[in-house]
C-alpha positions as CSV (number, residue, x, y, z in Angstrom):
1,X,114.9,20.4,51.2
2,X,116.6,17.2,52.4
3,X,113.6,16.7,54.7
4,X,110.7,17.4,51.8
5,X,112.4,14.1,49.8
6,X,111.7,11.9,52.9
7,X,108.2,13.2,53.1
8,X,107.5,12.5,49.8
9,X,108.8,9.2,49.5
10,X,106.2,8.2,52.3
11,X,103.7,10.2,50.7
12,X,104.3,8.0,47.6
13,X,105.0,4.9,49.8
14,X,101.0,5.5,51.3
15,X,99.7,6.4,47.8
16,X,100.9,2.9,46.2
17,X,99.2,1.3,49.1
18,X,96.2,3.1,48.6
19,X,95.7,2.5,45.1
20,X,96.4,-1.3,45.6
21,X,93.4,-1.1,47.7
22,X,91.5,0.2,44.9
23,X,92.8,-2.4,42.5
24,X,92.3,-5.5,45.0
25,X,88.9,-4.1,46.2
26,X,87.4,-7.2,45.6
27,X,89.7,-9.2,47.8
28,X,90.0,-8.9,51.1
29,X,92.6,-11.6,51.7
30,X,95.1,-9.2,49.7
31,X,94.0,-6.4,51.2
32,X,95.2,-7.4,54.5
33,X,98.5,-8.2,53.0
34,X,98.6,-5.2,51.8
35,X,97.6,-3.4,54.9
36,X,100.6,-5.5,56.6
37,X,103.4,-4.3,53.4
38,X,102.3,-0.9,54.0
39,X,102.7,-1.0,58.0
40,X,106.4,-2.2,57.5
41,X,106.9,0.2,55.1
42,X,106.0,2.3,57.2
43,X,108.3,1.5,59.8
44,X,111.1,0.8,57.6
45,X,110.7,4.3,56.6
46,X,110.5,5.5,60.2
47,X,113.9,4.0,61.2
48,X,115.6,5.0,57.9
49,X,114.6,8.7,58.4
50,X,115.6,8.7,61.9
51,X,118.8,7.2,61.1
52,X,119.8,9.9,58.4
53,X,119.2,12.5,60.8
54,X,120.7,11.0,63.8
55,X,117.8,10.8,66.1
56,X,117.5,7.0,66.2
57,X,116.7,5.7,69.5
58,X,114.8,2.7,70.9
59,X,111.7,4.8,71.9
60,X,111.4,6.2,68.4
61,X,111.2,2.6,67.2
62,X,108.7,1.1,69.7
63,X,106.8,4.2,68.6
64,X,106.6,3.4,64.9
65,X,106.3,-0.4,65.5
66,X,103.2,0.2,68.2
67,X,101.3,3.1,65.6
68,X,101.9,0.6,62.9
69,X,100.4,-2.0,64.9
70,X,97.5,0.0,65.7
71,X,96.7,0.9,62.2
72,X,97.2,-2.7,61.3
73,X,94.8,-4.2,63.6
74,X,92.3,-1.7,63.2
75,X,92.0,-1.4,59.3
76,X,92.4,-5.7,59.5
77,X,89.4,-5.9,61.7
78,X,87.5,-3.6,59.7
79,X,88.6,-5.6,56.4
80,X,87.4,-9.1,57.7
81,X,84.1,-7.5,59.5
């Protein structure tokens, strides 16, 4: 059950980033803030997870920071295209 609370928190962490999308759809600047808040969220709530259960390691964090930089830079180009 412990594990269904952290899902949803990101669920609801990725939901508020999607609806500010839809509120700021007419401002791209914004959007790419927001696209840069959710990515950090996004590895905040990586590292935090990881933590709780005791499976922190280096690795895991290069691999939230490099698929948060991915999904950055691709949603970023395709905002300022």
């Amino acid at each position: 059950m412990k594990e269904v609370k952290h899902y949803l928190a990101l669920g609801v962490i990725l939901a508020v980033g999607f609806w500010l999308y839809w509120v700021f759809n007419f401002n791209r600047q914004v959007q790419v803030w927001i696209t840069v808040g959710m990515g950090c969220a996004y590895v905040l709530w990586g590292i935090i997870h990881h933590a709780l259960r005791r499976e922190l390691y280096l690795r895991i964090i290069l691999e939230y920071l490099l698929v948060a930089g991915l999904a950055c830079t691709f949603t970023i180009f395709l905002l300022l295209r």
